[in-house]
C-alpha positions in Angstrom: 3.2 8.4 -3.3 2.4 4.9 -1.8 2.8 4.0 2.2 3.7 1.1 3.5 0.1 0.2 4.5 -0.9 0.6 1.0 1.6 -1.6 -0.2 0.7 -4.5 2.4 -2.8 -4.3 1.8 -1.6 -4.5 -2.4 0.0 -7.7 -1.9 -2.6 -9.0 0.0 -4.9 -8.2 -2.6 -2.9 -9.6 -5.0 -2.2 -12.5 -3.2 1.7 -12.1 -3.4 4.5 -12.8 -0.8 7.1 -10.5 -0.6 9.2 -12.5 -3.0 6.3 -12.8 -5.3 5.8 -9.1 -5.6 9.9 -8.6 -5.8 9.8 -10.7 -8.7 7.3 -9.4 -10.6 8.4 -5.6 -9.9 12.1 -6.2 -10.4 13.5 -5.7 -6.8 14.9 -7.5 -4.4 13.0 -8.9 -1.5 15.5 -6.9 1.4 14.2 -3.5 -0.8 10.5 -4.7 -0.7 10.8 -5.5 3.3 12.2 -2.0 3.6 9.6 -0.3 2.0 6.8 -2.2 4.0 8.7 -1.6 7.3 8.5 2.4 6.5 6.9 4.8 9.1 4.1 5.9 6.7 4.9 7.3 2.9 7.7 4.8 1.5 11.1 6.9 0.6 13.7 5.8 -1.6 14.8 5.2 -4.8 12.8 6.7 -7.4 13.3 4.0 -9.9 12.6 1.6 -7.3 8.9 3.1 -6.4 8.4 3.6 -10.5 9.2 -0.4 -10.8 7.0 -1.1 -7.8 4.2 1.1 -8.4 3.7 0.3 -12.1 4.3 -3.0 -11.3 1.3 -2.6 -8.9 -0.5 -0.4 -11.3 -0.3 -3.6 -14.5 -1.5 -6.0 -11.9 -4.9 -3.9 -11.7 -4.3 -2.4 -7.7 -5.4 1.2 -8.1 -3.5 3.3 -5.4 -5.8 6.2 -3.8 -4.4 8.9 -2.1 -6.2 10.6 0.9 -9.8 12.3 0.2 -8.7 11.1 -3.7 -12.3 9.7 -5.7 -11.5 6.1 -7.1 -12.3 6.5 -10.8 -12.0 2.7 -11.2 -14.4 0.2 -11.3 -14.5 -2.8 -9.6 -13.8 -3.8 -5.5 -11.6 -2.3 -3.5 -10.8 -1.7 0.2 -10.3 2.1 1.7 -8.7 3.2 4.8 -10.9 6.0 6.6 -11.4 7.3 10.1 -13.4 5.1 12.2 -16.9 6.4 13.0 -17.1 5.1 16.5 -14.4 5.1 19.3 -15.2 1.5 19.9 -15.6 0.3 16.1 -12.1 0.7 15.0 -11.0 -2.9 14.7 -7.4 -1.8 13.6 -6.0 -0.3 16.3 -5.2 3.5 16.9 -5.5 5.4 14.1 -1.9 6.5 13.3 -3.2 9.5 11.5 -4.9 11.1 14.3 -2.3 10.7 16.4 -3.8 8.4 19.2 
């Protein structure tokens, strides 16, 4: 499983535009757009999240799912609930449902 947000945060990482990562996972750009315009957990085509997701996977992005350890080395960036009320620099936190 992969969500949108992990996706945008992989090409960030990676230093990719969505015709960048397209290329290099064998999709199209409309079908990466898609995919980073989802809700939450990306749907579709299985083939299409294999091609993405390995693709992801061969450039060195480690996808973590929720409350998952990171048996990886090296730098990363993690999602988690804010501490404070005030701190959360990202907006509302989608999965609490404020």
């Amino acid at each position: 499983m992969i969500t949108s947000a992990q996706l945008r945060a992989a090409r960030a990482i990676l230093g990719l535009d969505q015709r960048g990562l397209a290329e290099r996972c064998g999709l199209s750009v409309p079908t990466i757009q898609r995919m980073e315009a989802s809700e939450d957990v990306i749907r579709g085509n299985v083939d299409s999240l294999m091609k993405l997701v390995g693709a992801l996977d061969e450039a060195g992005v480690e996808l973590i799912g929720d409350g998952a350890a990171s048996a990886g080395g090296g730098r990363g960036v993690r999602l988690t609930v804010p501490r404070a009320a005030g701190s959360n620099l990202a907006g509302p936190d989608p999965r609490r449902g404020s």
